[in-house]
FINUDO-624944 format. One line per 10 residues: their letters; for each residue x, y, z of C-alpha. Coordinates in pm, 1 decimal, always signed. Layout:
A	X:Y:Z  ...
***
This chain:
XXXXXXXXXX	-5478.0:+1859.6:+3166.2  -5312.3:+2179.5:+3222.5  -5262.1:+2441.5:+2963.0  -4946.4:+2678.9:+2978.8  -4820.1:+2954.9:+2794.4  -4644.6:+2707.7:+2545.3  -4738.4:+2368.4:+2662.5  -5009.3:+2137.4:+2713.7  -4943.2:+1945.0:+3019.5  -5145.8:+1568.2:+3060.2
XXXXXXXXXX	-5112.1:+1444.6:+3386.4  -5026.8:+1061.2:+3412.9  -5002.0:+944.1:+3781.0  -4695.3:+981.3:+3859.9  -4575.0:+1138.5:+3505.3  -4665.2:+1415.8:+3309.2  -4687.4:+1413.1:+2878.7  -4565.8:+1769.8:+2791.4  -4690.4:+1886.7:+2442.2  -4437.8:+2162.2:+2325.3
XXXXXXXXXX	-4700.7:+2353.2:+2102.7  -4545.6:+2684.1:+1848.7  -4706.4:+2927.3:+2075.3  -4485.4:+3203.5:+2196.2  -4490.6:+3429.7:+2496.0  -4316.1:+3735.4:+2604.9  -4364.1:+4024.1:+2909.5  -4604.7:+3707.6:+3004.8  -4884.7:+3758.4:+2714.5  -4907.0:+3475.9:+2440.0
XXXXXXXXXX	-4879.4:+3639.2:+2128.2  -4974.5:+3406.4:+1854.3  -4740.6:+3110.8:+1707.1  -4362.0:+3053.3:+1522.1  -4348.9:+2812.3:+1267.2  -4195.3:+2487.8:+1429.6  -4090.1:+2614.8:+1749.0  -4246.7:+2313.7:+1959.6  -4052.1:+2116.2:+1746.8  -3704.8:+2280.6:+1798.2
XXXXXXXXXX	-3737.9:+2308.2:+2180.7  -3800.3:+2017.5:+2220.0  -3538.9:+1846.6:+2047.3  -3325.9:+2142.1:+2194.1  -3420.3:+2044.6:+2569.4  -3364.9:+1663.1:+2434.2  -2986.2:+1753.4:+2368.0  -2933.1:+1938.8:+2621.6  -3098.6:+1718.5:+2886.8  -2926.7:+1425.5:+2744.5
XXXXXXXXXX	-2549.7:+1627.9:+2749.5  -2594.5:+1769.6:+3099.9  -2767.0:+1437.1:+3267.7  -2434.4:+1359.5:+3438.9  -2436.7:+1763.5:+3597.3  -2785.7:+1745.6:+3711.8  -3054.1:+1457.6:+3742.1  -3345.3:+1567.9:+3492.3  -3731.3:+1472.6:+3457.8  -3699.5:+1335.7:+3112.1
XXXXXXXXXX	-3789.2:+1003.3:+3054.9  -3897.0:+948.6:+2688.1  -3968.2:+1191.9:+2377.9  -4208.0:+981.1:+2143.9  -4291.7:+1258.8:+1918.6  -4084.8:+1533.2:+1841.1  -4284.6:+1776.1:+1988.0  -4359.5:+1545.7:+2327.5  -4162.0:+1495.3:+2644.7  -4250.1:+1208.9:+2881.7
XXXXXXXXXX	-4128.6:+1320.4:+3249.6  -4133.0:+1270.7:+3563.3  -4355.8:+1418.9:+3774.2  -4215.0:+1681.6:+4047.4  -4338.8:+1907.0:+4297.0  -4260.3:+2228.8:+4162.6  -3982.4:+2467.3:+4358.1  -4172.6:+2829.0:+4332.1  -3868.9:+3045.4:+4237.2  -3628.9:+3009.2:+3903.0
XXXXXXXXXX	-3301.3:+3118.6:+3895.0  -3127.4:+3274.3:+3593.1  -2802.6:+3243.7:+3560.2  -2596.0:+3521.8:+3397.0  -2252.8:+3600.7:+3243.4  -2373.4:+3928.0:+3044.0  -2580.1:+4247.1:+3180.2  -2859.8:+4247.1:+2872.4  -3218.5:+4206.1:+2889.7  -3417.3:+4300.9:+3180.4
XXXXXXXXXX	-3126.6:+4318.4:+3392.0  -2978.7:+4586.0:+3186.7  -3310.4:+4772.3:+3146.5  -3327.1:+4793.9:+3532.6  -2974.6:+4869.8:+3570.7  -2969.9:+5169.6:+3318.4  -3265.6:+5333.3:+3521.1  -3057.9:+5310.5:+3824.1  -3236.7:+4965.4:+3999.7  -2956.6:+4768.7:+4187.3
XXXXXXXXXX	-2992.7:+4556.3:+4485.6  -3311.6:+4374.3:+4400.3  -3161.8:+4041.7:+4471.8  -2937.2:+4069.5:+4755.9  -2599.1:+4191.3:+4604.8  -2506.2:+4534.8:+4421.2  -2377.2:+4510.3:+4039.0  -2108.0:+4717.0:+3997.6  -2109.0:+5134.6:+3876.9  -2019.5:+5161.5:+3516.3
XXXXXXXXXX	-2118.3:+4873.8:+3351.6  -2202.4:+4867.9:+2997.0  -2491.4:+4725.2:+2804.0  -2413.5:+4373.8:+2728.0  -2071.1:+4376.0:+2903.2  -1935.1:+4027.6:+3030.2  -1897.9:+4008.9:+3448.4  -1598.1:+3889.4:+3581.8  -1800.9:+3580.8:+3726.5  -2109.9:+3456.2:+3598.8
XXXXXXXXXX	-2410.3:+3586.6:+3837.4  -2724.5:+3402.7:+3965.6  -3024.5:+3621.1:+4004.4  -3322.2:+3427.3:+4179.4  -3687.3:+3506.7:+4077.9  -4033.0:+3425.0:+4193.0  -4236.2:+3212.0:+3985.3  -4575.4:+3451.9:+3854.8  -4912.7:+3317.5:+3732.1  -5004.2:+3415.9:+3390.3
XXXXXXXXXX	-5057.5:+3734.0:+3321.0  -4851.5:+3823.3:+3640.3  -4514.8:+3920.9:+3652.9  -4226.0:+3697.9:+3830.1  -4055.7:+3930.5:+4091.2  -3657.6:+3946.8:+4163.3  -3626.8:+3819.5:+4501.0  -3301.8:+3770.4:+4705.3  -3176.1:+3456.1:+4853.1  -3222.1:+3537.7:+5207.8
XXXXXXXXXX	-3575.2:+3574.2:+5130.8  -3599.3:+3225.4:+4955.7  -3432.8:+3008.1:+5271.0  -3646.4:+3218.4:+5532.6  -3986.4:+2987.5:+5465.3  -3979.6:+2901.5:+5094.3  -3732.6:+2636.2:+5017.6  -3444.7:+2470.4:+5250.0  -3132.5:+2608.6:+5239.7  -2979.8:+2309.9:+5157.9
XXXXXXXXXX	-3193.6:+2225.9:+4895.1  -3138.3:+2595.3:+4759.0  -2741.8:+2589.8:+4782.9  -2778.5:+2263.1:+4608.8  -2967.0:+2407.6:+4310.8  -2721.3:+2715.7:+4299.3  -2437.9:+2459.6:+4284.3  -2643.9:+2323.7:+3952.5  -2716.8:+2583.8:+3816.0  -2368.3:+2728.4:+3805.6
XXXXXXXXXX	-2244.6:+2411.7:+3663.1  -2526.3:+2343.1:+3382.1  -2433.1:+2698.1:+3267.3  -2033.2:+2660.8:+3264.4  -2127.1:+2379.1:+3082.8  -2366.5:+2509.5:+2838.3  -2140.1:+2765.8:+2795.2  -1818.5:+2567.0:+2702.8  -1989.7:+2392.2:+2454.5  -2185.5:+2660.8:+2304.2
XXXXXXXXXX	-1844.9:+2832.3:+2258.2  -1782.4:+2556.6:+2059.8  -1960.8:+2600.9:+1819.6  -1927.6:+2964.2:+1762.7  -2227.3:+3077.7:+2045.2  -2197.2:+3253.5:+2325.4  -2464.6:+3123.3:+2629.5  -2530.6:+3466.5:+2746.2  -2782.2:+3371.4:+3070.7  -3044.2:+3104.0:+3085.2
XXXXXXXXXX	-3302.3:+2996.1:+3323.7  -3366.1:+2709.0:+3519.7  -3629.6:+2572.3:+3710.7  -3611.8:+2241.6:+3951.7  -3857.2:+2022.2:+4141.2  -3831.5:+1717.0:+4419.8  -3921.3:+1398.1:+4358.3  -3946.5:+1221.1:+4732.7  -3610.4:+1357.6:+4878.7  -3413.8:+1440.4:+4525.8
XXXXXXXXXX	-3383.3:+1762.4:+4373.7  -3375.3:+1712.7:+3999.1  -3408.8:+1983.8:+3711.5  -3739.2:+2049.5:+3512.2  -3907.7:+2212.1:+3221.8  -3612.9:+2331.5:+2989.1  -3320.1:+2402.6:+2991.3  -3088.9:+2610.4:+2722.3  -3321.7:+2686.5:+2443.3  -3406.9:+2997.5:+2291.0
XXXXXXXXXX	-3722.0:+3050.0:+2480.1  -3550.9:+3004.0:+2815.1  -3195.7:+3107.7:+2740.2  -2989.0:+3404.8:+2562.3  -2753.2:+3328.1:+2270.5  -2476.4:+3559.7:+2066.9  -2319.6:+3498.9:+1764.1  -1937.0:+3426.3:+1914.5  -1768.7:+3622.4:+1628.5  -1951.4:+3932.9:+1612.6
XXXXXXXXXX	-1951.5:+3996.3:+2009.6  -1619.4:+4203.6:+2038.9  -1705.2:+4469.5:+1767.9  -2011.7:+4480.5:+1815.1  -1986.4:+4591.5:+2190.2  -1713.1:+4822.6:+2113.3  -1981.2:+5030.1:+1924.0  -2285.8:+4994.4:+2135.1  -2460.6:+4795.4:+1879.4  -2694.8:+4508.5:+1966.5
XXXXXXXXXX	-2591.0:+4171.4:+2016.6  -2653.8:+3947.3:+1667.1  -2969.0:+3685.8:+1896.7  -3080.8:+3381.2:+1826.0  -3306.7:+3370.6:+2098.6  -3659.4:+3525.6:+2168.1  -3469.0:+3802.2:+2230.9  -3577.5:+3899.0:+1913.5  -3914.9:+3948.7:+1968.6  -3898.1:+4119.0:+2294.1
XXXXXXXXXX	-3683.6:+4407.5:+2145.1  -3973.4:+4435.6:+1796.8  -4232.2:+4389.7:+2097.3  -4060.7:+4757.5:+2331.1  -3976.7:+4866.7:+1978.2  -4406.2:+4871.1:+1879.3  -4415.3:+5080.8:+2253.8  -4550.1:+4728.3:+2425.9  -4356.8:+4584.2:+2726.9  -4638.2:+4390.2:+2923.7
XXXXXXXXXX	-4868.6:+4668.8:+2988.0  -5235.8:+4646.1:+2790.4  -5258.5:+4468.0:+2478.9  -4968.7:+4342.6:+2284.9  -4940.6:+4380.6:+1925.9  -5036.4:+4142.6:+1614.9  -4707.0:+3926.4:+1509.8  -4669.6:+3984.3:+1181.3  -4540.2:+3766.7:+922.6  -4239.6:+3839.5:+890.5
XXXXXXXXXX	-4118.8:+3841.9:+1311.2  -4282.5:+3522.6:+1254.2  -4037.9:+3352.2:+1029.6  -3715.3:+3591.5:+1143.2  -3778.4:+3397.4:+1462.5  -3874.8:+3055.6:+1332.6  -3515.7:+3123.1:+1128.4  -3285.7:+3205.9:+1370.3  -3454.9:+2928.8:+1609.6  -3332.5:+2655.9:+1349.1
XXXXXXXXXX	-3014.9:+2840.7:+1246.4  -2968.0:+2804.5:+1659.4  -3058.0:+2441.2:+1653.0  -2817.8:+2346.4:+1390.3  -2561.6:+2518.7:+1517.5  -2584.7:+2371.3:+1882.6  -2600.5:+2008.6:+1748.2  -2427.7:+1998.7:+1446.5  -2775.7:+1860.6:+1249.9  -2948.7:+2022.4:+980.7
XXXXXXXXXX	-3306.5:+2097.1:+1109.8  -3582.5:+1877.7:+965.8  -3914.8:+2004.0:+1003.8  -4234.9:+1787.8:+1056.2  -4494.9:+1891.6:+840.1  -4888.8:+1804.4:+794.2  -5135.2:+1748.4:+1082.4  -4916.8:+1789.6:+1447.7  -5236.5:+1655.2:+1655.8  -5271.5:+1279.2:+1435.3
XXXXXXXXXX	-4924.3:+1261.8:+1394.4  -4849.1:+1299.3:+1794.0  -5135.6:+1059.4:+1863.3  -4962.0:+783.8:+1590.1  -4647.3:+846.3:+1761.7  -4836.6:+781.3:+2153.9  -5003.4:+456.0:+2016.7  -4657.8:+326.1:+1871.6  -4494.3:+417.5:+2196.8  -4786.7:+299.5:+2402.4
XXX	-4880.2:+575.3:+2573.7  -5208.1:+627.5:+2609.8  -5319.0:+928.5:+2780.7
***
């Protein structure tokens, strides 16, 4: 058993039952829990796992519970890489106080908060234990000793495509897919992609129709991501230093809403939330499945 920020990971031999629990975490600290959050990521890395499986061999081999993943077990790659189409977030924080060139290439002068590049950008980053910070890191630092270059041109080649493709359909349906992360393993020679991929908790999302004015004023991006609670989080003065503040109530259920107005949105379903006690009703699910871990 391995406990994460969000999951709870069981070891099987040679696969791995992930329990997606409502904890949150952001600037690294858990913070406390969003009503049915495990729930909606994983039914979000379900569809989006199932959509992209013919872009980019995944770890997923069942879901018996809504809240449960059955994968494959990987040897874990120890960088991410975030792919972006927007400056926002971190990258605009660091970019506004004048820090350019932490992985490899410089952004262009003048850029504006949440401005769309000309190409989408991939910005690698090392993979922190909790508590610790992941670090930008370039790619010539990556192929000198830490993974392959082939194996890391490969995973820039998915990457780049998962995202074009998350954000065609995303468009779709009225989002934009501002920048998301990914994270891959290797399973005997094949490089296949792990943990999640476009939900809220690892990705960036804009309402399509409000994007245009609302970057014409300098007003913030309409989120249905845990963008949310990063911005309330710098807005109480806390941005991973010391000791985050209490969630309250109501950034508790903002976030739980736009995570299912998200959800519904992306797969054209209305969100039906699983009520009463997670822990029997997960091990019902495992014994009808016949799992048994």
């Amino acid at each position: 058993h391995y406990k994460g920020k969000v999951r709870e990971n069981f070891h099987m031999g040679d696969e791995i039952l992930m329990v997606t629990t409502d904890r949150v975490s952001a600037f690294d600290h858990v913070l406390g829990t969003i009503p049915f959050k495990g729930q909606i990521l994983t039914e979000i890395a379900n569809f989006w796992f199932d959509k992209t499986s013919n872009i980019a061999p995944n770890h997923i081999i069942s879901s018996p519970d809504p809240q449960v993943l059955i994968a494959q077990k990987a040897e874990t790659l120890p960088v991410e890489v975030i792919v972006r189409g927007y400056i926002t977030g971190s990258l605009w924080r660091e970019y506004s106080q004048g820090i350019n060139g932490q992985y490899g290439f410089m952004l262009p002068d003048g850029l504006k908060m949440d401005q769309k590049f000309t190409k989408s950008i991939l910005t690698p980053s090392t993979k922190a234990e909790y508590g610790l910070h992941d670090e930008p890191i370039t790619r010539g630092a990556i192929v000198n000793g830490m993974i392959e270059e082939s194996i890391y041109t490969q995973i820039e080649k998915y990457a780049i495509k998962l995202f074009a493709a998350g954000q065609k359909w995303a468009a779709q349906q009225g989002l934009i897919l501002v920048d998301t992360k990914y994270e891959f393993g290797m399973v005997a020679d094949e490089l296949i992609v792990i943990d999640e991929i476009h939900t809220p908790d690892s990705s960036r999302y804009w309402l399509a129709d409000e994007y245009d004015d609302r970057y014409a004023s300098g007003e913030k991006q309409n989120m249905l991501d845990k963008e949310n609670i990063r911005q309330w989080l710098i807005k109480k003065g806390f941005s991973g230093e010391g000791t985050p503040p209490e969630l309250t109530d109501d950034i508790r259920i903002f976030l739980a809403e736009q995570y299912i107005n998200l959800f519904e949105m992306l797969t054209n379903q209305s969100f039906e939330p699983m009520v009463g006690d997670v822990q029997e009703r997960i091990l019902k699910n495992l014994e009808h499945a016949g799992v048994h871990a």
